[in-house]
Structures are given as structure tokens and as C-alpha cells.
N, C-alpha and C positions, 0 to 999 in steps of 0.2 A: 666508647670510653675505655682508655686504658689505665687499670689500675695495680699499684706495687702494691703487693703483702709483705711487712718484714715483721720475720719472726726470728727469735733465736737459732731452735731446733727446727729441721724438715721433718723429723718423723718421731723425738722423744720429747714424751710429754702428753698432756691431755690439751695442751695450747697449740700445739704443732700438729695433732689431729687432728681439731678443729678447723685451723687455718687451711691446712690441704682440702679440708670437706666444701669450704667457703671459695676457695679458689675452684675446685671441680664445680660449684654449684654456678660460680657465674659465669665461665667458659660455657656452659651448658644452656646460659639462658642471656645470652649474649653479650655481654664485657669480655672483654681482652683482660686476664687478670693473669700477672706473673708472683711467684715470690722469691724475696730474697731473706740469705739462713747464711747462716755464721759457716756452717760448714755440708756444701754439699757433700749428697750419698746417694743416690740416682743416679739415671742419667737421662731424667726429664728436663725437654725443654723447658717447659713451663719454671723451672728452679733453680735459681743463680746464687752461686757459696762467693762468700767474697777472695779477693783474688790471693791476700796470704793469708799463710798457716799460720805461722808462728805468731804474728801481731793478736788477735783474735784470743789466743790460747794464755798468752801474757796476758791482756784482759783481764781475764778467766780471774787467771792467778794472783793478778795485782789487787781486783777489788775481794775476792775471798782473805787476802793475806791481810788489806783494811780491817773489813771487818772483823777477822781474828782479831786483830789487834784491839782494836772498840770493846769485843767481847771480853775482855781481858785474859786472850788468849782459851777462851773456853771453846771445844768443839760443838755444843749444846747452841741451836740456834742456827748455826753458821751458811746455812743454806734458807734461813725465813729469809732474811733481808739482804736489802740492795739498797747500794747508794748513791748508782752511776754515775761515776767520777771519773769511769775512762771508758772507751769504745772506740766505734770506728766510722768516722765522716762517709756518709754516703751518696754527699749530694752531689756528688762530681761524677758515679759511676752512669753509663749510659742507661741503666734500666730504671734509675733515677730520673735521670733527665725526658725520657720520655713515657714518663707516667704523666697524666692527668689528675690522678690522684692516690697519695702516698696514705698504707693503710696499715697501721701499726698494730702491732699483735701484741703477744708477749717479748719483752727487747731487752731482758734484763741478764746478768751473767754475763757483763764483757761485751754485750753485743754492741748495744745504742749508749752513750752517757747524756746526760742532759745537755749539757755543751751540742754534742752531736744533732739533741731533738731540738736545740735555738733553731741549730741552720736550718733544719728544717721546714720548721715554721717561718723562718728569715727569709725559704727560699720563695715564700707566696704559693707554695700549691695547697691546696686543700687537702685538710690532715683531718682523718679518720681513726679514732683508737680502740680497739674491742679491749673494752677491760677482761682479763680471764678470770683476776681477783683483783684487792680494794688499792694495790701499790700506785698506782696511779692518780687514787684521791687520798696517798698517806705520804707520809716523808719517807721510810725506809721499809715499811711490813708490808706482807701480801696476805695476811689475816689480822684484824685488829684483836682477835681472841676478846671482845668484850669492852676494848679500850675507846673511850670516846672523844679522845683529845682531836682528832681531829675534824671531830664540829668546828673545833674554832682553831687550833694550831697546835701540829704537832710538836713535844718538846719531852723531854726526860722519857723516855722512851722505858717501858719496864719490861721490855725482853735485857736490854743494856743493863750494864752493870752500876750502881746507886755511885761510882766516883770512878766513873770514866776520863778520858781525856777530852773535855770541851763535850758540848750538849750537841752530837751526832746527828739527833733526830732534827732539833730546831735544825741545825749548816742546812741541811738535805731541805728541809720544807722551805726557805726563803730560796734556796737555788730553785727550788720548778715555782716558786710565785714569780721571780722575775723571768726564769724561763717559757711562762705564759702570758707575763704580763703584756697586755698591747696585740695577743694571739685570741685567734678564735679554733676550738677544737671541738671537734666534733665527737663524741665517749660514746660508746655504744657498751653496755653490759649483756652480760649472755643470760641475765636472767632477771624479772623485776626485783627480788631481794637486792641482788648487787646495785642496779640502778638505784634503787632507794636511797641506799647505802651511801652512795657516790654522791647523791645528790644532798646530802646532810653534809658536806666536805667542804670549808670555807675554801680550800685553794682549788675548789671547782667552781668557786661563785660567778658566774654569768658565763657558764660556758653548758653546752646543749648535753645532757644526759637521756637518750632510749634506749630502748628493752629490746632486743632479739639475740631470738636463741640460736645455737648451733646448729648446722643443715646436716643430714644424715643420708645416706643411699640406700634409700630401701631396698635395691637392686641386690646391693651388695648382703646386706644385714636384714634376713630372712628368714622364717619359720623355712626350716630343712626337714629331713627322716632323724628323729633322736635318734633314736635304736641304731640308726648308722653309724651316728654321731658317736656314741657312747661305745662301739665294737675299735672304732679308728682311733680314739683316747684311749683306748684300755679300762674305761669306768665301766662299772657294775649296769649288767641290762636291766636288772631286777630291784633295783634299791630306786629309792629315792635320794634324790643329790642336791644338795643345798651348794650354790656359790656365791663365794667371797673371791672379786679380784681390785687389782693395787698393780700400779708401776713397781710399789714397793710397800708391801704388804706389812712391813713392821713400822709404818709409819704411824705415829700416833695421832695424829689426825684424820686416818681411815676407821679409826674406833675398834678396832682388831680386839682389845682388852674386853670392851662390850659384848662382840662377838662370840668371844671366848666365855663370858658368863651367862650368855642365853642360851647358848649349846649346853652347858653346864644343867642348868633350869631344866631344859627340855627332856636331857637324859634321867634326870630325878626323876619328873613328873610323866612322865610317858616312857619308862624305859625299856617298852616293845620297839622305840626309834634305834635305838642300837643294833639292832637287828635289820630296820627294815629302811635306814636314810643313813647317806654318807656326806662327808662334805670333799666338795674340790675348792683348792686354792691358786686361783692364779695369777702371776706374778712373782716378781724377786724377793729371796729370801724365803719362800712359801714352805720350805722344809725347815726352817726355823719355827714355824710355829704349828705344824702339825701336831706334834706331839701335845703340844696344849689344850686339843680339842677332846671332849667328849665324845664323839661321834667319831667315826673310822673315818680316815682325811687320804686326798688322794691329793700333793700337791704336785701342780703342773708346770713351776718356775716361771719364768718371764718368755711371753711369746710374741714375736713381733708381725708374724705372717697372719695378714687380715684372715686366709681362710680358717687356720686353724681356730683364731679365735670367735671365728663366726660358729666353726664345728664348737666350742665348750661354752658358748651361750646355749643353743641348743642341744647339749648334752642334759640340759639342768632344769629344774621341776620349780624350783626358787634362787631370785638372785637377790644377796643381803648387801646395804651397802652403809653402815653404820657410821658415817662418817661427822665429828664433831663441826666442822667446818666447812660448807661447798658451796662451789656456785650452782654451775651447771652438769653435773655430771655426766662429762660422756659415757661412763658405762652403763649410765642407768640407761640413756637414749639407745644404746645399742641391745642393752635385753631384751627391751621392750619391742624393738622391732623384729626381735627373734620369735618374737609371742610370749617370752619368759616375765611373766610378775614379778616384780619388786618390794624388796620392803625397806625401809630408813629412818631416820630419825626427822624429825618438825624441825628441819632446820633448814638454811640458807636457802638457795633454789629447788630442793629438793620435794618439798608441797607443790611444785606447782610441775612438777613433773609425775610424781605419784597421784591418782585422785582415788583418795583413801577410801578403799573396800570395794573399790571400780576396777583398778586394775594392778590394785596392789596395795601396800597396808601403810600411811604414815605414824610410825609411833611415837609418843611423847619423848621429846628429848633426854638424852642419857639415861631413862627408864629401860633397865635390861628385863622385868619380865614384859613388858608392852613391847619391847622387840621380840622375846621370844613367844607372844602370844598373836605377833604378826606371820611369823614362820609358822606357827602351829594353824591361821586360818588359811594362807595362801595352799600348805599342804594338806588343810582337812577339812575348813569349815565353812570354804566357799566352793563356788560351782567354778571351778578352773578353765573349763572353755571356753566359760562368758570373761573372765580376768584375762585371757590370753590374746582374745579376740579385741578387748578393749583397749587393752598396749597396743598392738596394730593400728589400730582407729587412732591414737591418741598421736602417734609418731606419724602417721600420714597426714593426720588435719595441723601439727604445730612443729613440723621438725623438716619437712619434705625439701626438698633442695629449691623448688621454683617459688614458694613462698616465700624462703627464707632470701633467696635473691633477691627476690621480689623488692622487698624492704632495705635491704640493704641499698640498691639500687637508687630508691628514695630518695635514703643518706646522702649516697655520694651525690645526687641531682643538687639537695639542698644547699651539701656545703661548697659547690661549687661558686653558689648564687652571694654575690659582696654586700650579704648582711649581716649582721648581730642579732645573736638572741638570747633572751633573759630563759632562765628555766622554768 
């Protein structure tokens, strides 16, 4: 079976490291799986950038300069939505044509526009989509922050401004019902929240929504020597080190504010941690909010070389990941397979990653002392070995590469097969 991955990005994002982990996984456990990316950076076979620069980049530009405009010219927003309106035809390219079956990632930002995904579905191969987030059962967002219009149809959108030009969000939701209508797609979510999620979506109604997560290489993302670890980073051998990482750590959907007031909490209520726990930040912008921290902050900017970031998982005693919105979080799967405990908020897929006080803490939603009373057990009030041993266990039994093929594998057997299915 040969199967195309198209994603955006090859290698930025938390969607384009998924997709690479899912391509390694089924090479390894037999599919021929290639992918194609807006713009290759390798020079892996297995990864085909499409053939021009500039079309691609214009993309980019055209459908951000929409949106600007929709927003009423506000920068606020400007990267949650998409309304793919332009991209790039891919059914003609030869990595197209002989795929078996077409496997859709994240395709937003210029890459894919719905136009684009008709032909697709037009061309009769069986189409596979791994939601990363909800944009796929929404007309324009890739988090509904709380909004439930699209149970039944998206319209007046409340990221949009209340006296926009023309109702944005409706155009967008009637272009993907006709763009599916008469199509059968196959959704896969990277976690049962999202599934869920998706599956409450009128413009998903009779199309097949399942649950599988992201595959990981344990190989790769592995309990190492800290002390090593912490000598080659330049962090404290002696302290305890609490981390915080982000693409882009001032994002406000990583919960960073939260962050900033449980560290706050901890240094009032224990303020021998000043002394004896640091925090690392890693990711872009991480020197922008050091100085905010109660606790002495070592930030380590944006790293893109797997090994280093496999050395500052395993530099770290706790990894926090406070984030208002998620699905699956790759970084939590990659702590945990360092042996490093977790702690987050009871939100998206995040519970079913953490299994609270087993291998790590879930605390109550946007409750900053239940997050800082999660850091305060992971560093003091459980037995750490049996927490660290249990994140191993937990990414071995639900994250491993042949499993996760495994199932996938399923999928694409399924949707090859010329039926219809009710959800």
C-alpha cells in the first residue's frame, strides 16, 4: 500500500512532527508512505516540496491579507483562522498519482484550498484526514474557544468583527458542505476529546470520525544521564528544574500567564524553592518572559535539533504544560517518554495523556493553585521513580510506532473498501 501524507510544514509545528512520526511509523511496519510539504528542507527521499516557490508564498500572503481584511484590518486573531480560498492543485503531481491513498494532515496557510480538496475527493482515491485541531469540523477556527455554532452551522463568527463585510464564517461552512457533499472522508483525531468534538459537527454528519494518537520513537525519546544532560545545557546540577516549552512560548493558549502565577504561589508558600528549583523555558521568545518568573529562569530559545531537545526533556525533574486549549500534545508524549512527569490542566486531550497522580498531576482547569499544587506533588509529595516509570509504561502501551501503525493501517484498509458509513 502506497500512501501520500500532505502537510503544510516538514518539520514546524507540532502537526509536521506528528506527520514525520506517522510516516516513520509506517515505513517501519510496512506501507510505502511518502509526504508532500509546501516547502522542502531535507534531503529525504521520502519528502516532496512542491515544484514552485513563489506560488505557494503568494498563498501564504493572499489568504492572510483576506483575513486581515475580514478582521478589520486587526493583527489580533490573524493566524487562528483559515478560509482556504487559494492553494495549490495536487492531483496532477506524480506522487499523487500514485498514491493508493491520499492522507491529509494539517493543509492550511496557502497550502491545500477547498477547491483544491474537491479534486481530490473528485479524484476517487480514498481520502484520509488526521484532524490536529477542530478546523476541519468548523468553517474558519482551529479552536472553538467554547463556541458551539458548529453543532449545527457555523455563522457570525465571534473572533470576526460584529460589522464585517458579508457573514465570512457562513461563505467558508457552505463551501466544505458542498465540498463534501456526495464524498466520503475518513477523520481520524489525535485524541478522543477531539473525536468527540468532531463528531458533534453537522458539516461531519455521516462521515466516519476515530480516535488515534500520535506515534513516538521511543528509540529516539529516552530516559538519558541527567547530570549529563544538565553539564551540556549549562543548567544547575544541584537545583531542581521545572519545564515550560512552546513553538512560541508567549502564546496565549500555552497558558504561560497561569504559569507565571503558580510559580508566583510556590515562591510565597515555600520559599526555600528559590534556593533549591529553577525553571527552563524552551522555545521562541523564552527571554521575553523570563524575567516574569519567581523562580531563577534559564531560557533556552527555540530548538529544532531532536537531540538537544531530547538532552532538556531529560535535564528536567517536571514538565508543565498549562495550556487553555489542546489536543494531543506532543510535548507531553515526548516528556513522558524521557521518564519526566507531567502536570496540565483537565482540558482537551490532555487527561487522557496524563493519568492523574500515576504518572503525573491533572489539575482543575484554569485553577492556578491546583497547578501549583501539582508541581509541588510531582517535586515532593510522590514517590518519583514509580511517576517516571509509569510515563514509560504509559508511551510504550498507547504511543509506540507499531501500534499506532497498526490502526492506522485499519483506516486506510477501510476506506479503501466502496462503502458508506453512518457514525
Amino acid at each position: 500500500m502506497r500512501v501520500l501524507i500532505v502537510n503544510t510544514s516538514e518539520r514546524t509545528g507540532g502537526a509536521a512532527v506528528a506527520a514525520n512520526r506517522l510516516m516513520d511509523a509506517l515505513n517501519n511496519n510496512g506501507v510505502k508512505a511518502k509526504m508532500l510539504v509546501r516547502e522542502k528542507e531535507r534531503g529525504s527521499l521520502q519528502v516532496s516540496g512542491l515544484s514552485s516557490r513563489w506560488w505557494p508564498q503568494w498563498c501564504f500572503l493572499w489568504e492572510r491579507l483576506c483575513i486581515w481584511f475580514h478582521l478589520g484590518f486587526r493583527r489580533s486573531h490573524l493566524f487562528e483562522l483559515d478560509m482556504a480560498n487559494i492553494g495549490t492543485d495536487i492531483t496532477s503531481l506524480p506522487e499523487f498519482l500514485e498514491a493508493d491513498v491520499i492522507h491529509l494532515h494539517w493543509i492550511n496557510q496557502g497550502m491545500l484550498s477547498l477547491g483544491n480538496i474537491c479534486k481530490i475527493l473528485a479524484s476517487g482515491k480514498p481520502v484520509v484526514w488526521t484532524m490536529h485541531d477542530i478546523w476541519p469540523a468548523t468553517a474558519i477556527c482551529h479552536y472553538a474557544r467554547g463556541c458551539e455554532a458548529f453543532h449545527q452551522q457555523c455563522r457570525k463568527c465571534p473572533i470576526l468583527p460584529k460589522f464585517g463585510v458579508g457573514d465570512l464564517a457562513l461563505r467558508v461552512w457552505q463551501r466544505k458542505q458542498q465540498m463534501l457533499s456526495g464524498h466520503r472522508v475518513s477523520y481520524v483525531a489525535c485524541s478522543q476529546w477531539l473525536a468527540d468534538e468532531a463528531r458533534k459537527s453537522a458539516l461531519l454528519d455521516g462521515q466516519r470520525v476515530t480516535s488515534i494518537p500520535n506515534p513516538i520513537d521511543t528509540r529516539i525519546f529516552r530516559p538519558v544521564d541527567k547530570q549529563a544532560c544538565r553539564q551540556q545545557l549549562s543548567l544547575p546540577a544541584d537545583k531542581r528544574i521545572i519545564l515550560f516549552v512552546s513553538q512560541r512560548v508567549t502564546d496565549p493558549r500555552k497558558g504561560m500567564s497561569y504559569f507565571v502565577d503558580a510559580l508566583r504561589l510556590l515562591a510565597e508558600q515555600h520559599p526555600e524553592m528559590k534556593q533549591n528549583t529553577v525553571v527552563a523555558i524552551l522555545g521562541g521568545h523564552a527571554e521575553d518572559v523570563a524575567r516574569e518568573l519567581s523562580l531563577p529562569a534559564y531560557p533556552l530559545g527555540y530548538v529544532s535539533d531532536t537531540k538537544r531537545i531530547v538532552q532538556v526533556y531529560n535535564a528536567a525533574d517536571v514538565f508543565v504544560l498549562p495550556s487553555l486549549e489542546d489536543n494531543l500534545p506532543n510535548t507531553l508524549m515526548e516528556s513522558m517518554a524521557c521518564g519526566v512527569p507531567c502536570v496540565g490542566f483537565k482540558v482537551g486531550g490532555i487527561p487522557e495523556m496524563i493519568d492523574h497522580q500515576q504518572n503525573g498531576y491533572v489539575a482543575e482547569f484554569q485553577q492556578t493553585d491546583d497547578l501549583a499544587a501539582g508541581i509541588r506533588y510531582v517535586l515532593d509529595g510522590a514517590d518519583y521513580a514509580v511517576l517516571s516509570q509509569q510515563c514509560q509504561h504509559k508511551v510504550a502501551h498507547s504511543y509506540s510506532q507499531q501500534s499506532v501503525a497498526k490502526r492506522y493501517i485499519e483506516v486506510y484498509e477501510d476506506a479503501r473498501r466502496p462503502k458508506m458509513h453512518n457514525r
